[in-house]
C-alpha positions, 0 to 999 in steps of 0.5 A: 510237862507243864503242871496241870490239873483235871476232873470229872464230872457228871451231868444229868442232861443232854450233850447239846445242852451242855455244848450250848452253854460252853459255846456261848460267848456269855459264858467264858466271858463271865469267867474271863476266859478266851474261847479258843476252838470247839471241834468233835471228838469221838462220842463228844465235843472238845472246846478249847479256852485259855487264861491269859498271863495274870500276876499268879500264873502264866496263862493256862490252857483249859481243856473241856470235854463233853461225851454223851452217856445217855439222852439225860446224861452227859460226862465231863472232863475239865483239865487246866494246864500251866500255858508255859511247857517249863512251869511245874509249880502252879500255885493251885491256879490250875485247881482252881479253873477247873472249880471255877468252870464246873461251878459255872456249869452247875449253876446254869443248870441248877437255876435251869434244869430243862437244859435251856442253857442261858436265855436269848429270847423271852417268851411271849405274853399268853393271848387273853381268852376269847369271848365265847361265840353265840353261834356254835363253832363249825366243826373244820376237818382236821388239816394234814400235816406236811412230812417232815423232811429230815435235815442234814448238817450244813458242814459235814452232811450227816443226818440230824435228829429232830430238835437238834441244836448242834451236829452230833458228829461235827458239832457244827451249830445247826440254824 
């Protein structure tokens, strides 16, 4: 068995705010990692990274799992193990990627705790206020809402809830 180390960790937000971050490209690359593969696992999601061979290790093979706890909390466990099987002394690289990738997490979620992982679009400026009209505003009768339809999961065909960024049992993007 190849040298490897884990933790756990806690997150005091939603599973999908946190499978949006690790599933931007944004966020391996300012790490340096490869993003591997993303599949669900039972109550989560598993994403899969490597580091490539560097002048301290081998590579190592970066393990991250995400489990749902509540609709404010989240369990993670990452786990960096030494890419070569015969590689039993690992010089605290192992430690280290863990550290670096729970950092990273904390980081986007302490300069953005709403879970809005890492921006894409900006909002738009607010429309200046109108000027009041002489004429009192005709009162319009209230316009119905449509039903809302529920939505299905593009892959695997299960229901989604309203708001939903990723499938909560395939982990399929939702568009």
């Amino acid at each position: 068995m190849a040298a490897n180390f884990s933790n756990t960790y806690i997150f005091n937000t939603h599973i999908e705010n946190i499978c949006g971050v690790l599933s931007d490209p944004r966020f391996s690359g300012a790490l340096k990692l490869t993003f591997v593969s993303r599949c669900p696992i039972q109550n989560g999601m598993k994403f899969c990274f490597r580091n490539d061979v560097n002048f301290s290790s081998w590579g190592e093979n970066i393990d991250v799992d995400v489990f749902y706890l509540s609709e404010t909390s989240s369990q993670v466990i990452i786990k960096s193990e030494c890419a070569m099987p015969t590689q039993i002394v690992d010089w605290g690289k192992n430690k280290q990627n863990v550290n670096k990738l729970y950092n990273q997490l904390a980081s986007v979620f302490a300069a953005n705790p709403s879970g809005a992982a890492m921006p894409t679009v900006q909002a738009a400026p607010p429309a200046s206020p109108r000027p009041a009209s002489p004429q009192p505003a005709m009162q319009q009768p209230p316009m119905q809402q449509p039903a809302m339809q529920p939505r299905f999961c593009q892959n695997c065909g299960s229901p989604l809830t309203a708001g939903a960024k990723f499938c909560q049992k395939c982990g399929n993007p939702i568009h």
